[in-house]
C-alpha positions in Angstrom: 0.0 0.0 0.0 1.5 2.9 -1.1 2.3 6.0 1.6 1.2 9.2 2.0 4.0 11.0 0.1 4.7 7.6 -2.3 5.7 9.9 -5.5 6.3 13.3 -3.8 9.5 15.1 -2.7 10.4 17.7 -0.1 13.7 19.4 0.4 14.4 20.5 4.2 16.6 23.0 5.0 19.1 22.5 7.8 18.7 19.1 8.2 21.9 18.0 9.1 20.7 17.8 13.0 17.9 18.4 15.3 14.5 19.2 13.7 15.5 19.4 10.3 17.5 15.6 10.1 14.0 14.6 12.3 11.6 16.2 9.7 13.4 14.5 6.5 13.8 11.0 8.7 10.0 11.7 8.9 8.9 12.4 5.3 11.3 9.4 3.9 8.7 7.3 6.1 6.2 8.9 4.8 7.5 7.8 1.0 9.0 11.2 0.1 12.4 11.5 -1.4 14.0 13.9 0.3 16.7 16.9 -0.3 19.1 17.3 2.8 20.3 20.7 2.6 22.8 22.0 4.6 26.4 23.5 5.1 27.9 20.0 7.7 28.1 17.8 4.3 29.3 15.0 6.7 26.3 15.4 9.1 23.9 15.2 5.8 25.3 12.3 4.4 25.0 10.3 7.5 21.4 11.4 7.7 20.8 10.3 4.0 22.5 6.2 5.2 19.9 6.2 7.8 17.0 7.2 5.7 18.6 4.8 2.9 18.8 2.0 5.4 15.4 2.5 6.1 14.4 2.1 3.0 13.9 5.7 1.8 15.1 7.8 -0.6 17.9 11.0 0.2 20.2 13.2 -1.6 22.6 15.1 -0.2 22.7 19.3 -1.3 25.9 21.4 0.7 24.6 24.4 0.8 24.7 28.0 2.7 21.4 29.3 1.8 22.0 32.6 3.0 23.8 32.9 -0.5 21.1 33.3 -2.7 22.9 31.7 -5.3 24.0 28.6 -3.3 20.2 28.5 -2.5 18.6 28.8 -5.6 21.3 26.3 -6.9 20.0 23.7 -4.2 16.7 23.8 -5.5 17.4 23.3 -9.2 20.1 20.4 -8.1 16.5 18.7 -6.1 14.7 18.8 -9.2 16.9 18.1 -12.0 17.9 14.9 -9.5 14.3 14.2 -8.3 12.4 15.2 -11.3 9.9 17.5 -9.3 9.4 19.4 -5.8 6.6 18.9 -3.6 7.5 20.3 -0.3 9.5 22.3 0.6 10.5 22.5 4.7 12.2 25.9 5.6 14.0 24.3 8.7 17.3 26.4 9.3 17.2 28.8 12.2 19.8 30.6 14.1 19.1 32.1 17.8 21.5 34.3 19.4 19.9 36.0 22.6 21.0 38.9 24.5 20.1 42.2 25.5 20.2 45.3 22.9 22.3 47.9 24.8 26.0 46.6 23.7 25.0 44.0 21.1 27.3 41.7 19.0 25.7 43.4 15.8 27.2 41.0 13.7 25.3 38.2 15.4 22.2 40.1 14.7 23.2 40.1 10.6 24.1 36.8 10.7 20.5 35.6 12.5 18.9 37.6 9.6 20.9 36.2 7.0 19.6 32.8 8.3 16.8 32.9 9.7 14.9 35.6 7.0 17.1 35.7 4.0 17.6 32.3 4.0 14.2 31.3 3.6 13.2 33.9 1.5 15.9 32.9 -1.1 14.4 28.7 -0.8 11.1 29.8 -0.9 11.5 32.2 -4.2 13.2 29.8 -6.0 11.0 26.7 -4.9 7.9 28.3 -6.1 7.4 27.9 -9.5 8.3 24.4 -8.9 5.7 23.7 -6.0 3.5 25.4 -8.4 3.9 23.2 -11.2 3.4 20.3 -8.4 0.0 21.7 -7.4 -1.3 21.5 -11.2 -0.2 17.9 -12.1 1.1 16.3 -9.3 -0.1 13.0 -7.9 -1.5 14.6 -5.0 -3.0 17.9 -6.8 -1.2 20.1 -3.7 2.1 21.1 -2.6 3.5 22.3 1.0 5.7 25.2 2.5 6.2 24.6 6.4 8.3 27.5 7.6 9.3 26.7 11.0 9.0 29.5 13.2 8.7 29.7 16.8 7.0 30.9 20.2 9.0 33.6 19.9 7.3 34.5 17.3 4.4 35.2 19.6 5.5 36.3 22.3 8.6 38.9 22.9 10.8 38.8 25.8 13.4 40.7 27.0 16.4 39.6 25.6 14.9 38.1 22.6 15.1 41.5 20.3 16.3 40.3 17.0 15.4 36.9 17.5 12.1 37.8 18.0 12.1 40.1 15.2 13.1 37.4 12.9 10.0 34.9 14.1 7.9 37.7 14.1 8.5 38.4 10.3 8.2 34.5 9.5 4.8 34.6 11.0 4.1 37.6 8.6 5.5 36.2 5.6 3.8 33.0 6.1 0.3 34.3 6.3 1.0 37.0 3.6 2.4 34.5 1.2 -1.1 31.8 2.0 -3.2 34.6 1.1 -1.1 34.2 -2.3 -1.2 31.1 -3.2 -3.3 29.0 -1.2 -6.2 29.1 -4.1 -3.8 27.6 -6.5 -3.7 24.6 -3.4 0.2 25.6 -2.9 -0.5 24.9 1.3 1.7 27.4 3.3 2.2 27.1 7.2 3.8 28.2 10.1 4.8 25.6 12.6 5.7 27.5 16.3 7.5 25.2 18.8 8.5 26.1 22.2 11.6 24.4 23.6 13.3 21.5 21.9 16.2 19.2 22.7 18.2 20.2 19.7 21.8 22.6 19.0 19.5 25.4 18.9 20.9 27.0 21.8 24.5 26.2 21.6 25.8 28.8 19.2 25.3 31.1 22.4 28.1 33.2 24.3 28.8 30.9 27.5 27.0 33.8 29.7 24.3 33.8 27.7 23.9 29.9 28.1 24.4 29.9 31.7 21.7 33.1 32.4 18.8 32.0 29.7 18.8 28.8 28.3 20.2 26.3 30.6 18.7 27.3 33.4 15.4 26.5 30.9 16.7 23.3 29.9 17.1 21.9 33.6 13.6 22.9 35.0 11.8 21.9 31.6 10.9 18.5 30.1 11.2 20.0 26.9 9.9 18.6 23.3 12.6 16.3 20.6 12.8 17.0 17.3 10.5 14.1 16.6 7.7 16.0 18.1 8.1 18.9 15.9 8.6 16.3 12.9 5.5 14.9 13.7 3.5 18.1 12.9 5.3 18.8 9.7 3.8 15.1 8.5 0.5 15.9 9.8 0.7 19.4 8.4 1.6 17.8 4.6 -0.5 15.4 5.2 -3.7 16.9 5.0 -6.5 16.1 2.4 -5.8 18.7 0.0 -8.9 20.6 0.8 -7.8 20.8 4.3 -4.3 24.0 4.6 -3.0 24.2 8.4 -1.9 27.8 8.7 -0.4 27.9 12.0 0.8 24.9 14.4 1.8 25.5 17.8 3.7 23.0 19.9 4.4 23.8 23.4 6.3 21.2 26.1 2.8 20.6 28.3 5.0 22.5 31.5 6.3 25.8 29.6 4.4 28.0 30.4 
């Protein structure tokens, strides 16, 4: 019996760890091939043996995708490979917290270079091809889960730019539904609250020790699998039925 993705494929951003290796592990169940794009080539390719051992279907894209080039060029590598694009999973994130007054400035560039122009450049040149998808694909529908997060709906101190970049996901998202969700191109926003992943690690040491571990240790917090899961439910959907926002929250974060 074939799967619910049997003749689709996605391309996930990031996923050479935490959510984004989850997501693709997910959607090669599923019966999706799937594009591993990321910069750690070694981390994607052993991503893509344990989807291949599984069974499933994975190709490998090294990519920085805050080059628009390198981005638009991991797209057209997907397809000419592939043969199509279904779904596309804009996965890579960057969060580097501290307070305004005496900011790193270049960390703020560099979580806008990843977190906003990164997806902007996948998404641009992935739409014509989910598009095309929508009109003669076996399922009649295509997908964009941008993953965002909580703090794209709430702000807190210390979360400026962070929050700013969530914030405009959220925006782009919705404004980008309104576009093309009657041509049944399905664009989403999936929010989670803490996860078990790297996330966090890219942090100056003071900044670990005063907001995130602190977090970490009074918090059973979510695994990527959970935030997988809702991508697959998300893509999932009969293709009358779009999810435009998905929030997951660990049940004691409050």
């Amino acid at each position: 019996m074939p799967s619910k993705l049997t003749g689709t494929v996605a391309l996930v951003t990031g996923a050479s760890s935490g959510i984004g290796a989850a997501t693709a592990r997910r959607l090669a169940e599923d019966g999706a091939s799937v594009a591993l794009v990321a910069r750690r080539k070694g981390r994607l390719e052993d991503v893509a043996a344990e989807i291949e051992k599984a069974g499933g279907t994975a190709l490998v894209v090294d990519a920085d995708i805050t080059d628009r080039t390198q981005a638009e060029a991991a797209v057209q590598q997907t397809v000419e490979h592939f043969g199509r694009l279904d779904t596309l999973v804009n996965n890579a994130g960057l969060m580097l917290l501290g307070p305004v007054v005496g900011a790193d400035v270049d960390e703020w560039e560099r979580m806008l270079a990843v977190n906003v122009q990164g997806l902007l450049h996948t998404t641009h040149a992935a739409l014509p091809h989910l598009l095309r998808a929508a009109e003669d694909g076996p399922r009649k529908v295509a997908d964009i889960v941008n993953i965002s997060s909580i703090a794209g709906r709430v702000a807190w101190n210390g979360y400026g730019v962070y929050n700013l970049t969530k914030f405009g996901v959220n925006g782009f998202t919705e404004s980008l539904r309104q576009e093309v969700t009657q041509r049944h191109v399905r664009v989403g926003v999936l929010e989670p609250g803490g996860v078990d992943t790297e996330l966090g690690s890219h942090n100056k040491p003071e900044i670990q020790g005063a907001m995130i571990t602190p977090f970490y240790e009074t918090t059973e917090v979510l695994v990527p699998d959970d935030i997988a899961d809702g991508v697959a439910y998300m893509v999932t959907r009969p293709r009358h039925a779009s999810i435009g926002e998905l929030w997951i929250m660990p049940t004691d974060q409050a």
